[in-house]
mmCIF file of the N, C-alpha and C atoms, coordinates in Angstrom:
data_MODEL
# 
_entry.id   MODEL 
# 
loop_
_atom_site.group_PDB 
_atom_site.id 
_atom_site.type_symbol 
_atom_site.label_atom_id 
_atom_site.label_alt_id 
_atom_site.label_comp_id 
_atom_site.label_asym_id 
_atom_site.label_entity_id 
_atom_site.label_seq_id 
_atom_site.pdbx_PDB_ins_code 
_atom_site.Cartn_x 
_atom_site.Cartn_y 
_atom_site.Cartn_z 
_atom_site.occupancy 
_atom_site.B_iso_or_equiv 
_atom_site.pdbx_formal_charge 
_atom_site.auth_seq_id 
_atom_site.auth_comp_id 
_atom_site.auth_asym_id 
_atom_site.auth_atom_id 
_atom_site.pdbx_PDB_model_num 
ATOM 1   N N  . UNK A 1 1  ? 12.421 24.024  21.885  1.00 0.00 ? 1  UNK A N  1 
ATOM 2   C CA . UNK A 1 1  ? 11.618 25.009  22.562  1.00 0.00 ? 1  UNK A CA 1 
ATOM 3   C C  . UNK A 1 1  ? 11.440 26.205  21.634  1.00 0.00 ? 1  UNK A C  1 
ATOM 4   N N  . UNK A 1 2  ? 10.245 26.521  21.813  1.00 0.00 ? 2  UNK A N  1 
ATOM 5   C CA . UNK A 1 2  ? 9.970  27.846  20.784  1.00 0.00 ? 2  UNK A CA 1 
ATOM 6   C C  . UNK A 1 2  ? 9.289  29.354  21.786  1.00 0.00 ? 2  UNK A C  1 
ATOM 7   N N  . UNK A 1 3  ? 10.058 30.483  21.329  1.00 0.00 ? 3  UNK A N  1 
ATOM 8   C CA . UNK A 1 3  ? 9.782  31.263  22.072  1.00 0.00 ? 3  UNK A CA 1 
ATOM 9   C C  . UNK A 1 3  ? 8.359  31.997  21.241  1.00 0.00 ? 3  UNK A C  1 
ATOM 10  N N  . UNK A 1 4  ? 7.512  32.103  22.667  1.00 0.00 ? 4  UNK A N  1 
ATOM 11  C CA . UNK A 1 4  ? 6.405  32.765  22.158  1.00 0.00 ? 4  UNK A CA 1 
ATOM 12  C C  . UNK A 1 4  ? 6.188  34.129  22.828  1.00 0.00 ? 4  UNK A C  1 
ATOM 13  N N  . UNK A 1 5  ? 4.645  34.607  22.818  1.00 0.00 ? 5  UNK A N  1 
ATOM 14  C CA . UNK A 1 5  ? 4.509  35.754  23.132  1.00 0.00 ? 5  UNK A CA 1 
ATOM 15  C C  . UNK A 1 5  ? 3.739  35.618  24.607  1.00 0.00 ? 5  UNK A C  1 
ATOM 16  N N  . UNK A 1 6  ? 4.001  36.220  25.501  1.00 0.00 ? 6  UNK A N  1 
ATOM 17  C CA . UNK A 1 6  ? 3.437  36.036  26.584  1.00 0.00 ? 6  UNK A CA 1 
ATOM 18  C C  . UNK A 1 6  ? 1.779  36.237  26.902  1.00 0.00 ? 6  UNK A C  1 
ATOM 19  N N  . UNK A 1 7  ? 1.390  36.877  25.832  1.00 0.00 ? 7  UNK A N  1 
ATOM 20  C CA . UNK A 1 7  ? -0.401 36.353  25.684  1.00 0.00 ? 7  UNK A CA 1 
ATOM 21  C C  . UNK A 1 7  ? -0.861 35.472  24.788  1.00 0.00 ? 7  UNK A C  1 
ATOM 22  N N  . UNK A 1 8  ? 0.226  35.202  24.124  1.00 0.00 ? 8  UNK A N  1 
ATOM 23  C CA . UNK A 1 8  ? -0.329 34.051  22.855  1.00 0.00 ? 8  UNK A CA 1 
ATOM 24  C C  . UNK A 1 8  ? -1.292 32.803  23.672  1.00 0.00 ? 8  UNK A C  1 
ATOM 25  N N  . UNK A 1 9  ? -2.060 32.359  22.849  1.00 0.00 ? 9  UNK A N  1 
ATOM 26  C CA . UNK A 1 9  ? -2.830 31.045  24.073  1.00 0.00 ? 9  UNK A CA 1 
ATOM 27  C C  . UNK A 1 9  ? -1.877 29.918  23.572  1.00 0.00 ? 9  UNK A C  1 
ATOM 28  N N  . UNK A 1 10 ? -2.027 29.076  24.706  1.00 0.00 ? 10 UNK A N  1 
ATOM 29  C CA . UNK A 1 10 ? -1.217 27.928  24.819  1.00 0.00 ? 10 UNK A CA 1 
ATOM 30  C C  . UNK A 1 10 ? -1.579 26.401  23.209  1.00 0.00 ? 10 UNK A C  1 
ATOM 31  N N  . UNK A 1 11 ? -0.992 25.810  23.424  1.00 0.00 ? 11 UNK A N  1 
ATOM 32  C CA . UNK A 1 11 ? -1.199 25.019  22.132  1.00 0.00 ? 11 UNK A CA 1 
ATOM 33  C C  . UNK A 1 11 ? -1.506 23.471  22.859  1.00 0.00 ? 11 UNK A C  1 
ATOM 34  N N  . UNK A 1 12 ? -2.671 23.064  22.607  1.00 0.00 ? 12 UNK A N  1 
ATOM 35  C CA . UNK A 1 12 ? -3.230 21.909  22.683  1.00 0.00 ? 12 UNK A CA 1 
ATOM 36  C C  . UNK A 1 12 ? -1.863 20.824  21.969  1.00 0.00 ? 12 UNK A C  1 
ATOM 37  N N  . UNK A 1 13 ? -2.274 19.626  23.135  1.00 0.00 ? 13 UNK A N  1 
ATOM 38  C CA . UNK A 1 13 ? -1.594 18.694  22.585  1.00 0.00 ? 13 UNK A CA 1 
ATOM 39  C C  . UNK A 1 13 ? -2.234 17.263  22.353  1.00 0.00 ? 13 UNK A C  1 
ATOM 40  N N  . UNK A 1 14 ? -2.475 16.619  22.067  1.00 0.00 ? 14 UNK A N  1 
ATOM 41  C CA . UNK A 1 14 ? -3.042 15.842  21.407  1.00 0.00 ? 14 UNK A CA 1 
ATOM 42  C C  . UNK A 1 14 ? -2.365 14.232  21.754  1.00 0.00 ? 14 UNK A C  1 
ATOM 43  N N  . UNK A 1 15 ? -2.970 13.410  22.214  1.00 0.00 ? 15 UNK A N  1 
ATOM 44  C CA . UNK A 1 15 ? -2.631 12.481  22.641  1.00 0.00 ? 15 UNK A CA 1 
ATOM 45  C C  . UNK A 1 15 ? -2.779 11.089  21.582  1.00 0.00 ? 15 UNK A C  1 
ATOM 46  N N  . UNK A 1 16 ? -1.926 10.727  21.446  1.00 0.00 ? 16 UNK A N  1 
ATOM 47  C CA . UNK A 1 16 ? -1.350 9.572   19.832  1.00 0.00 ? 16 UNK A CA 1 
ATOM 48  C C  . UNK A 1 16 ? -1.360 8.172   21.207  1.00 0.00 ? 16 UNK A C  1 
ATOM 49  N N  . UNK A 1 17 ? -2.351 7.561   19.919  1.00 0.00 ? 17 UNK A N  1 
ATOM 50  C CA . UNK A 1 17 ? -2.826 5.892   20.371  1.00 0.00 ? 17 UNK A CA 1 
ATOM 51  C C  . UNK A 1 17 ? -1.936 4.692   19.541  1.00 0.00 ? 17 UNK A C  1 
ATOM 52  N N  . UNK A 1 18 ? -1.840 4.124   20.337  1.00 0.00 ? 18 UNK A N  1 
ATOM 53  C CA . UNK A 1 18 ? -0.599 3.157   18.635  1.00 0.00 ? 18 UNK A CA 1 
ATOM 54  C C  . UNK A 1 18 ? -1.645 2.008   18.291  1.00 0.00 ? 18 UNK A C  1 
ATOM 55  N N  . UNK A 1 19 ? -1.301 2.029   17.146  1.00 0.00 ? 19 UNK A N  1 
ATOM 56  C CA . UNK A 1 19 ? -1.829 1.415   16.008  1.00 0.00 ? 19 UNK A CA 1 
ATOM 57  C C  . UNK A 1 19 ? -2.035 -0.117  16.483  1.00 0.00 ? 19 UNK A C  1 
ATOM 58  N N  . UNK A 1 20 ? -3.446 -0.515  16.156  1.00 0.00 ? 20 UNK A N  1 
ATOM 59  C CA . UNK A 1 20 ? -3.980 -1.968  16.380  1.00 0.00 ? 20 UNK A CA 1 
ATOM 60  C C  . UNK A 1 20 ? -3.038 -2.652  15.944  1.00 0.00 ? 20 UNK A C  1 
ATOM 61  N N  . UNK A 1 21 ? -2.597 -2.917  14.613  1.00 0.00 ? 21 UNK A N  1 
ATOM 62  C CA . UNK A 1 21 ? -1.818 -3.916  14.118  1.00 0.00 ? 21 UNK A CA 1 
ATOM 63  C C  . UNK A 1 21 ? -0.685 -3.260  13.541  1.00 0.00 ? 21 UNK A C  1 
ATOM 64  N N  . UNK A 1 22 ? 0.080  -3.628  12.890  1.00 0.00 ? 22 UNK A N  1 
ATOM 65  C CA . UNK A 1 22 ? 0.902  -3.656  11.130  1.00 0.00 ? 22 UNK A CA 1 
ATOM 66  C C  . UNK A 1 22 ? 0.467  -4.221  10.313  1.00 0.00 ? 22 UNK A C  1 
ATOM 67  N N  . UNK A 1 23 ? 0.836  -3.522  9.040   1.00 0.00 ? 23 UNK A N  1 
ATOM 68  C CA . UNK A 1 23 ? -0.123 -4.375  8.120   1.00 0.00 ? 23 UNK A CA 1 
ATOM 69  C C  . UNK A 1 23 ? 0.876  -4.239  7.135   1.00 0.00 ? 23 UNK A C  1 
ATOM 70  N N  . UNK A 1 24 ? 1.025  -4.633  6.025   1.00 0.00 ? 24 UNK A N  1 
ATOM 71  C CA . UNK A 1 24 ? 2.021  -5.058  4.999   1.00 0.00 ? 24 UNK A CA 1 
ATOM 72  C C  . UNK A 1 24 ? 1.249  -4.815  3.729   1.00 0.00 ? 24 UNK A C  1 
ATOM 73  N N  . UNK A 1 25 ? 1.111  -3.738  3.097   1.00 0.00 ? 25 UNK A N  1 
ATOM 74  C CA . UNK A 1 25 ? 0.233  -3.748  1.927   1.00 0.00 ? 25 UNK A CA 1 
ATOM 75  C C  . UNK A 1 25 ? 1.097  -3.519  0.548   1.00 0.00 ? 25 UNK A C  1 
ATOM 76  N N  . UNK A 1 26 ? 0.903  -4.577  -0.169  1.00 0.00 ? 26 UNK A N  1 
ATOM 77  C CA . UNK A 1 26 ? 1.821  -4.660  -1.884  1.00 0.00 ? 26 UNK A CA 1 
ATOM 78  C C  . UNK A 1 26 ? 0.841  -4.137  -2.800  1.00 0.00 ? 26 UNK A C  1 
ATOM 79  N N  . UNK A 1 27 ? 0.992  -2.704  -3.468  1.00 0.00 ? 27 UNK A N  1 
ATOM 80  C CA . UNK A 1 27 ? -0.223 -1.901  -4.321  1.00 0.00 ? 27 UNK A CA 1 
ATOM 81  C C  . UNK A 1 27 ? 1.004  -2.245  -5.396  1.00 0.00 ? 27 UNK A C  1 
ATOM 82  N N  . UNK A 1 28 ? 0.403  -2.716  -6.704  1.00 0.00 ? 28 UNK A N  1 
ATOM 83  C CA . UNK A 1 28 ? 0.521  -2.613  -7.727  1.00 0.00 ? 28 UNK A CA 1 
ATOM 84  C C  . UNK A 1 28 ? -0.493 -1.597  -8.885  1.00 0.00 ? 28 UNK A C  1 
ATOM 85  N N  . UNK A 1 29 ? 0.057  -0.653  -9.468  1.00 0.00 ? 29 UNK A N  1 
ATOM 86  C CA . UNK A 1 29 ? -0.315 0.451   -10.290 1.00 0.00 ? 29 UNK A CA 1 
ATOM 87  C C  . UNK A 1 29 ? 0.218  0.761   -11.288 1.00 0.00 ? 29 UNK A C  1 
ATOM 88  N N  . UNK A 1 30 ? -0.850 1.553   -12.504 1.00 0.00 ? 30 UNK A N  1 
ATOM 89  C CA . UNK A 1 30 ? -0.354 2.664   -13.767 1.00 0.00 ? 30 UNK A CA 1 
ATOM 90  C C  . UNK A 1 30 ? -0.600 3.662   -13.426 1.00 0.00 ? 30 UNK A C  1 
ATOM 91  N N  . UNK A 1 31 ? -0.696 4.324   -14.913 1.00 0.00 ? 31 UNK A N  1 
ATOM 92  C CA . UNK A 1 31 ? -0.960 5.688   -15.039 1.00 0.00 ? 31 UNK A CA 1 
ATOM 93  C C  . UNK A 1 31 ? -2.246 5.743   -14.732 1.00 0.00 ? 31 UNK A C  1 
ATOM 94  N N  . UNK A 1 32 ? -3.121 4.802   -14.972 1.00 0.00 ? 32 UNK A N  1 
ATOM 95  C CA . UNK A 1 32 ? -4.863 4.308   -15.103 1.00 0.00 ? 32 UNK A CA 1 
ATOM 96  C C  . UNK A 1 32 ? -5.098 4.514   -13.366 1.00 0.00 ? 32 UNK A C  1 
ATOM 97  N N  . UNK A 1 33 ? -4.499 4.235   -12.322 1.00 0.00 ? 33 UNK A N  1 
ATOM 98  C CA . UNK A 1 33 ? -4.718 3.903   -11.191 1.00 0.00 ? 33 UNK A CA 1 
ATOM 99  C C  . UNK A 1 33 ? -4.264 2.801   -10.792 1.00 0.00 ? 33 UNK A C  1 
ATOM 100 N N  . UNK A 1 34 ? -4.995 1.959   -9.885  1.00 0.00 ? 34 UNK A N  1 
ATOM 101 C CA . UNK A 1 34 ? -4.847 0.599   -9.059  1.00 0.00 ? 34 UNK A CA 1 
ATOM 102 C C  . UNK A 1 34 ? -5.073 -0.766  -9.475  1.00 0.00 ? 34 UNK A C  1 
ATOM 103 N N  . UNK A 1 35 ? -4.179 -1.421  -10.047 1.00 0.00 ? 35 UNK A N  1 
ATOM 104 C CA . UNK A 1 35 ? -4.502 -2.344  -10.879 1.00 0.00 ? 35 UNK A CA 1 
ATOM 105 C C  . UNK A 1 35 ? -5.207 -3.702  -9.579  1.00 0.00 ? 35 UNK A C  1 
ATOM 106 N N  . UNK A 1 36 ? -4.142 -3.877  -8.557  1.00 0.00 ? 36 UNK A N  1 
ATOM 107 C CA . UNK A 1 36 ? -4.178 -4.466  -7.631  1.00 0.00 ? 36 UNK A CA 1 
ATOM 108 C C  . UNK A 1 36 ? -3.269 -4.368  -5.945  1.00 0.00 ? 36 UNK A C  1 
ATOM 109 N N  . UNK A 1 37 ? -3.983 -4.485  -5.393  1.00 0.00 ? 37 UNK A N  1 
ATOM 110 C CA . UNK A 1 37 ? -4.080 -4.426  -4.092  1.00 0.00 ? 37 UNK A CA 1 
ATOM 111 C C  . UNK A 1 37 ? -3.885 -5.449  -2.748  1.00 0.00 ? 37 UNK A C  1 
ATOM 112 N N  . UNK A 1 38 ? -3.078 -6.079  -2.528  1.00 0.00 ? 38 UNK A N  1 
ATOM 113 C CA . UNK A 1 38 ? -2.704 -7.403  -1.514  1.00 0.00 ? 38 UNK A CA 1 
ATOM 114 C C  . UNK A 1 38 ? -2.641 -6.815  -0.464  1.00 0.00 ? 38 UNK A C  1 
ATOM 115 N N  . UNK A 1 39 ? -2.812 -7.065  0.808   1.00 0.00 ? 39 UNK A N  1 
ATOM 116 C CA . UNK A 1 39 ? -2.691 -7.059  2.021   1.00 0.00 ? 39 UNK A CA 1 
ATOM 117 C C  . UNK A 1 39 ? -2.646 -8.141  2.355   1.00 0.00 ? 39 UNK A C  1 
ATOM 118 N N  . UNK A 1 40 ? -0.889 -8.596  3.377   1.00 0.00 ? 40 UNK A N  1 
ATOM 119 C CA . UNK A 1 40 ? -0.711 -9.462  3.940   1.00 0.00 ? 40 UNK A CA 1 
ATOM 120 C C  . UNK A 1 40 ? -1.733 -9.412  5.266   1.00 0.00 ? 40 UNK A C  1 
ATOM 121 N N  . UNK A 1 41 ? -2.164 -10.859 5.694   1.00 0.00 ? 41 UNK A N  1 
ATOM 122 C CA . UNK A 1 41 ? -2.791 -11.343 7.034   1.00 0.00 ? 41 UNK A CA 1 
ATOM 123 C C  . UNK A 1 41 ? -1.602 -10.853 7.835   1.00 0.00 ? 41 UNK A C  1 
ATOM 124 N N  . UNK A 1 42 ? -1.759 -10.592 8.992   1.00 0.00 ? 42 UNK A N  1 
ATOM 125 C CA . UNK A 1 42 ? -1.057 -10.462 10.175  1.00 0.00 ? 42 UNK A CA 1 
ATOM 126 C C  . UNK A 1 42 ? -0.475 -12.000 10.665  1.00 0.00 ? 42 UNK A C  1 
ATOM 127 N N  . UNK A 1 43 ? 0.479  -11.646 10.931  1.00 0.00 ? 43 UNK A N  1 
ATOM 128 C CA . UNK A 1 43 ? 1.411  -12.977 11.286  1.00 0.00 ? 43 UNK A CA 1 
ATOM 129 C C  . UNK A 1 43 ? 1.885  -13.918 10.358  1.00 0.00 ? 43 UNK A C  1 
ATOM 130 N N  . UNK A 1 44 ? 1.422  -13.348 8.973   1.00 0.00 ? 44 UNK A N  1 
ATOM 131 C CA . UNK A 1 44 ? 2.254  -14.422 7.576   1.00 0.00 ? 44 UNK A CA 1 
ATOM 132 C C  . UNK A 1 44 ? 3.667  -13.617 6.971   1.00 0.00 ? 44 UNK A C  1 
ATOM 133 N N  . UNK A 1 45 ? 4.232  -14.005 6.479   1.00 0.00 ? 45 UNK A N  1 
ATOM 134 C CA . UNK A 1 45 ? 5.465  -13.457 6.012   1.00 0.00 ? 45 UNK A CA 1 
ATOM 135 C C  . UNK A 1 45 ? 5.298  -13.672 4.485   1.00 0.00 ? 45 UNK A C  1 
ATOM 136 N N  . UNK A 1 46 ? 5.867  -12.438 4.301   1.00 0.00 ? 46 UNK A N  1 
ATOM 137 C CA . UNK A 1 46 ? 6.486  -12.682 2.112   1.00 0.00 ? 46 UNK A CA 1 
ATOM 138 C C  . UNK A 1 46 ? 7.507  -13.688 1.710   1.00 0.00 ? 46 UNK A C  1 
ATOM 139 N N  . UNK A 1 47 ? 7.004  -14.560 1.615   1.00 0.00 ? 47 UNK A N  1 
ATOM 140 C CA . UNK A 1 47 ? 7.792  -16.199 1.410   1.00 0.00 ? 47 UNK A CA 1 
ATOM 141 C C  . UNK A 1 47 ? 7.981  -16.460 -0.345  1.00 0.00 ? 47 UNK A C  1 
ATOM 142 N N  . UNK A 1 48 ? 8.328  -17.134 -1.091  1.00 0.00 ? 48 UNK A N  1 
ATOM 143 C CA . UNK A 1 48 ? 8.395  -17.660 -2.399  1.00 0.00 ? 48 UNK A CA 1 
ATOM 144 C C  . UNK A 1 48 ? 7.170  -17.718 -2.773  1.00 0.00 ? 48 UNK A C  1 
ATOM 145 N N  . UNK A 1 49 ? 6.642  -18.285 -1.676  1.00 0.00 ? 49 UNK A N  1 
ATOM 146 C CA . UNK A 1 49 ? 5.408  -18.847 -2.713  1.00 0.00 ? 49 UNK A CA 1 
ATOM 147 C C  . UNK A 1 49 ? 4.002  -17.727 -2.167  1.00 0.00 ? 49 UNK A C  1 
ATOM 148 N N  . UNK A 1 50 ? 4.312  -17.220 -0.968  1.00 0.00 ? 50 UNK A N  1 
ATOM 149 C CA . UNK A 1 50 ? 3.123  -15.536 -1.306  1.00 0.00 ? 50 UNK A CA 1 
ATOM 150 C C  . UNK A 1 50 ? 3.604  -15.077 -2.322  1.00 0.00 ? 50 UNK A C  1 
ATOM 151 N N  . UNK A 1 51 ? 4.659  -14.930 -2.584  1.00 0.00 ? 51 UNK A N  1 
ATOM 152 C CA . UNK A 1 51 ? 5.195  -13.874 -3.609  1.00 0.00 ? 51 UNK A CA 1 
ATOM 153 C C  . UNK A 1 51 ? 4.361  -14.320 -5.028  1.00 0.00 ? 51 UNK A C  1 
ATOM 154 N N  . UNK A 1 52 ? 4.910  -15.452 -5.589  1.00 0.00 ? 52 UNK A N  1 
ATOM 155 C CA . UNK A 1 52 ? 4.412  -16.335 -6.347  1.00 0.00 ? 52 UNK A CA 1 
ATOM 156 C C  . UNK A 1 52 ? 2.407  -16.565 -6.567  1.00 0.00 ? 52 UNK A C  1 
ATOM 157 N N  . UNK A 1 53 ? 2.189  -16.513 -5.656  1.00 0.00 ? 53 UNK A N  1 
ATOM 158 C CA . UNK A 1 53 ? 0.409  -16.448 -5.775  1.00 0.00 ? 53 UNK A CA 1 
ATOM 159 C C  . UNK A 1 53 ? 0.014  -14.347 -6.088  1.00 0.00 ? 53 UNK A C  1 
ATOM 160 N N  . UNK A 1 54 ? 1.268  -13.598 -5.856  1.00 0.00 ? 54 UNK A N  1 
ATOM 161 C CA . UNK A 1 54 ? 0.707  -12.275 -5.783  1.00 0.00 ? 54 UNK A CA 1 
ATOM 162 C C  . UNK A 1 54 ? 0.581  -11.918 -7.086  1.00 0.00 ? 54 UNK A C  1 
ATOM 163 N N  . UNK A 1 55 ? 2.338  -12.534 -7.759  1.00 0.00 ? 55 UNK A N  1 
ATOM 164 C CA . UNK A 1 55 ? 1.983  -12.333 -9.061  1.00 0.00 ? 55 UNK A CA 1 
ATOM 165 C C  . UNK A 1 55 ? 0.994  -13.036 -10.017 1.00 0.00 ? 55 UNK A C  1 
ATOM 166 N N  . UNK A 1 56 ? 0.727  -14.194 -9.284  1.00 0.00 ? 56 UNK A N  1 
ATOM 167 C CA . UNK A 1 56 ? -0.608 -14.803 -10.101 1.00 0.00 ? 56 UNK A CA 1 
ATOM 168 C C  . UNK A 1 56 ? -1.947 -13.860 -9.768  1.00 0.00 ? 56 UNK A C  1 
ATOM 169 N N  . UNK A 1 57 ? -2.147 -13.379 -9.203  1.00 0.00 ? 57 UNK A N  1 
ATOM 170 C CA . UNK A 1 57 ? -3.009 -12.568 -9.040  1.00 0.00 ? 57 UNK A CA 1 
ATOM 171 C C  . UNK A 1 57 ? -2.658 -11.384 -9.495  1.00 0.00 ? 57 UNK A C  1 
ATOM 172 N N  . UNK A 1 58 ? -1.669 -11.230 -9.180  1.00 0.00 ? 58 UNK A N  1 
ATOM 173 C CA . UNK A 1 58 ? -1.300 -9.478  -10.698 1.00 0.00 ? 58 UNK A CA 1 
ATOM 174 C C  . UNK A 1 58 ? -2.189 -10.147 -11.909 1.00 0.00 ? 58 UNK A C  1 
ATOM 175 N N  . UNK A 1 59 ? -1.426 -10.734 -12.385 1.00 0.00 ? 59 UNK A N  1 
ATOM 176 C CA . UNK A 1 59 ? -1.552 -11.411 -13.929 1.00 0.00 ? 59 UNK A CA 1 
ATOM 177 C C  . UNK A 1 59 ? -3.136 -11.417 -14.384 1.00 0.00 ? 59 UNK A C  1 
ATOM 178 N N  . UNK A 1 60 ? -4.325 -11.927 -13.024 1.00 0.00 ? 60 UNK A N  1 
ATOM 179 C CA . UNK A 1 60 ? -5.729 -12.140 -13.665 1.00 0.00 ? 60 UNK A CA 1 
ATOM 180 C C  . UNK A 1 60 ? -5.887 -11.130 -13.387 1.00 0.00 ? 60 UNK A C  1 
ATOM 181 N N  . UNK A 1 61 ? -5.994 -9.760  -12.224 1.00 0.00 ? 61 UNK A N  1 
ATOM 182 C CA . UNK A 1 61 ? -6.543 -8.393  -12.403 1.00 0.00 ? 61 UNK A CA 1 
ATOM 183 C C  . UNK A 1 61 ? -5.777 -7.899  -13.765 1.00 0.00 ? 61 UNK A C  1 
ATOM 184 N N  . UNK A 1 62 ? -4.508 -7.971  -14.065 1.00 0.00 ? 62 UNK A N  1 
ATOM 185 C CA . UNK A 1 62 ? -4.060 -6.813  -15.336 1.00 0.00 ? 62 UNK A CA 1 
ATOM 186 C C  . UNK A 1 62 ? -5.001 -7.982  -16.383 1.00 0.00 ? 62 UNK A C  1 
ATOM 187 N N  . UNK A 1 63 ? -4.907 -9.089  -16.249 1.00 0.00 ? 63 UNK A N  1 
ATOM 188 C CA . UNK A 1 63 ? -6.259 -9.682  -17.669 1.00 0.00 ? 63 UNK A CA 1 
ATOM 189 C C  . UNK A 1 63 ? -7.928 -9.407  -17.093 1.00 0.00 ? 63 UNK A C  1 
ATOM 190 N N  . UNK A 1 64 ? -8.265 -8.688  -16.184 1.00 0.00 ? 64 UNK A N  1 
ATOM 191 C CA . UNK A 1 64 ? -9.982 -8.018  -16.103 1.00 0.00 ? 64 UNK A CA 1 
ATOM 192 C C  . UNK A 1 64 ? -9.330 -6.562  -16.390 1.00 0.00 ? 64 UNK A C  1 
ATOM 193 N N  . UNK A 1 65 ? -8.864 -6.139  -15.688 1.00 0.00 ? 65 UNK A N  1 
ATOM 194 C CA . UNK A 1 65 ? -8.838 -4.560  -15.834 1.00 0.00 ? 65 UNK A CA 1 
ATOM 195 C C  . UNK A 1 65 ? -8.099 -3.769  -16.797 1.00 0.00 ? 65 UNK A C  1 
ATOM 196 N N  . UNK A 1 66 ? -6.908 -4.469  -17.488 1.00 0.00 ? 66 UNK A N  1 
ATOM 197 C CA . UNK A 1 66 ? -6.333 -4.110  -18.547 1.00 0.00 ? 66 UNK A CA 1 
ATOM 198 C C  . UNK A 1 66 ? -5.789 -5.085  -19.711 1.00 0.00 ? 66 UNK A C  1 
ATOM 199 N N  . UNK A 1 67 ? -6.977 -5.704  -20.182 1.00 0.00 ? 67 UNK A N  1 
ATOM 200 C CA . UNK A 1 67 ? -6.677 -6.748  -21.237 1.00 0.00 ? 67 UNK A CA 1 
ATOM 201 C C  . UNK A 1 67 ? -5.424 -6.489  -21.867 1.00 0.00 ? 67 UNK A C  1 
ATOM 202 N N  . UNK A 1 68 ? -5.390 -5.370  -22.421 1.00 0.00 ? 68 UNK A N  1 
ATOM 203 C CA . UNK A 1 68 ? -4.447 -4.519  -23.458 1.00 0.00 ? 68 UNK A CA 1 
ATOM 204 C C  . UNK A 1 68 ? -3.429 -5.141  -23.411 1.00 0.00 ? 68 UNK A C  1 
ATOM 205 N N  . UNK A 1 69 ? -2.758 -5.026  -21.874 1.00 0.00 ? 69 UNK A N  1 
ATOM 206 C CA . UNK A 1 69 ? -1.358 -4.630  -21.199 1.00 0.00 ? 69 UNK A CA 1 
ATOM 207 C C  . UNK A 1 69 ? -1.063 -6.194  -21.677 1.00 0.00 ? 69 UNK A C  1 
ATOM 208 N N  . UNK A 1 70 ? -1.709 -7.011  -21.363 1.00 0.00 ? 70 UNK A N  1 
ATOM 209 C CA . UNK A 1 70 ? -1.032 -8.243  -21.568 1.00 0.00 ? 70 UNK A CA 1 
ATOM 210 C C  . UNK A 1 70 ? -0.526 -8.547  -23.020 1.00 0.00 ? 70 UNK A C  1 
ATOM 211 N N  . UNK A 1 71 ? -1.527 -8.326  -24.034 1.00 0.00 ? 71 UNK A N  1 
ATOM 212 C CA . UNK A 1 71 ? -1.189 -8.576  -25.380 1.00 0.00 ? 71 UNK A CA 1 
ATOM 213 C C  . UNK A 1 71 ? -0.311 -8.061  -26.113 1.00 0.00 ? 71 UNK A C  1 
ATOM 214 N N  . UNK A 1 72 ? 0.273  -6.445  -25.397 1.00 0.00 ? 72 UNK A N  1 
ATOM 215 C CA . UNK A 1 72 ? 1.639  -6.128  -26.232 1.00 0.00 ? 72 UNK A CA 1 
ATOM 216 C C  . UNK A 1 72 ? 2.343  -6.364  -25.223 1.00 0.00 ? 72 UNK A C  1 
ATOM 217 N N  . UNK A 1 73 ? 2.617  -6.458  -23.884 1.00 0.00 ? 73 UNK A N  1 
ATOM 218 C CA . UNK A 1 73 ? 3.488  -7.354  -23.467 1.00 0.00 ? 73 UNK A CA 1 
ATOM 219 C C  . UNK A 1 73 ? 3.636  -6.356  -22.358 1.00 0.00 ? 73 UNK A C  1 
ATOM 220 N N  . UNK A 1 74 ? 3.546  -6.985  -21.312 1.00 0.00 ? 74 UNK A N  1 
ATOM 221 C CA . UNK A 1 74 ? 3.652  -6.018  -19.771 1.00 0.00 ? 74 UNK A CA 1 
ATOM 222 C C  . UNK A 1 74 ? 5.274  -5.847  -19.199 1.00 0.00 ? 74 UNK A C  1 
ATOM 223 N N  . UNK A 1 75 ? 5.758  -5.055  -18.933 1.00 0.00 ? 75 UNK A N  1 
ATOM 224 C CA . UNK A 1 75 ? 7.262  -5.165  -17.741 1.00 0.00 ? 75 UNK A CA 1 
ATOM 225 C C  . UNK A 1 75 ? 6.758  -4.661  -16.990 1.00 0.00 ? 75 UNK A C  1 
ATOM 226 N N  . UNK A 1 76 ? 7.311  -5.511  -15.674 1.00 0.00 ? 76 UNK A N  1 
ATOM 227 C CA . UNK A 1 76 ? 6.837  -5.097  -14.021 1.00 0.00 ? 76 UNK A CA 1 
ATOM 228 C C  . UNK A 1 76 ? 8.544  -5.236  -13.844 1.00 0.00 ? 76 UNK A C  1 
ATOM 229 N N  . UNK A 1 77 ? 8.582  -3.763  -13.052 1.00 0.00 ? 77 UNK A N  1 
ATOM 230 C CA . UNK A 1 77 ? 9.776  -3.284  -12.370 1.00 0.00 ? 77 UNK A CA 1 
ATOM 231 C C  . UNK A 1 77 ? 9.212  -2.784  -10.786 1.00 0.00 ? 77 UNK A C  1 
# 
């Protein structure tokens, strides 16, 4: 509770809707920005082998968007 001033005007409150879904989003980034971007489907889980297709898909965006990175040699931490 916060004490106010007895003419202060009152403070609107604002009524919070909950969120359509969850969503699960894996952003991979540099210094450059957004290399790549996954969003899990709703109702799939991060299994071996999502995992496994994400980094295959790291691998061809960092070979369109940053040829470079691959040829002296990338670490993903």
């Amino acid at each position: 509770m916060t004490w106010k001033n007895p003419s202060s005007s009152v403070t609107k409150k604002f009524k919070v809707k909950r969120s359509a879904a969850k969503v699960v989003a894996t952003v991979f980034w540099d210094a450059k920005g957004v290399i790549l971007l996954d969003i899990l489907p709703q109702g799939q889980c991060i299994n071996a082998a999502r995992y496994c297709s994400t980094l295959d898909r790291l691998k061809e965006a960092i070979r369109r968007k940053r040829p470079w990175l691959l040829r002296r040699g990338v670490v993903l931490q």
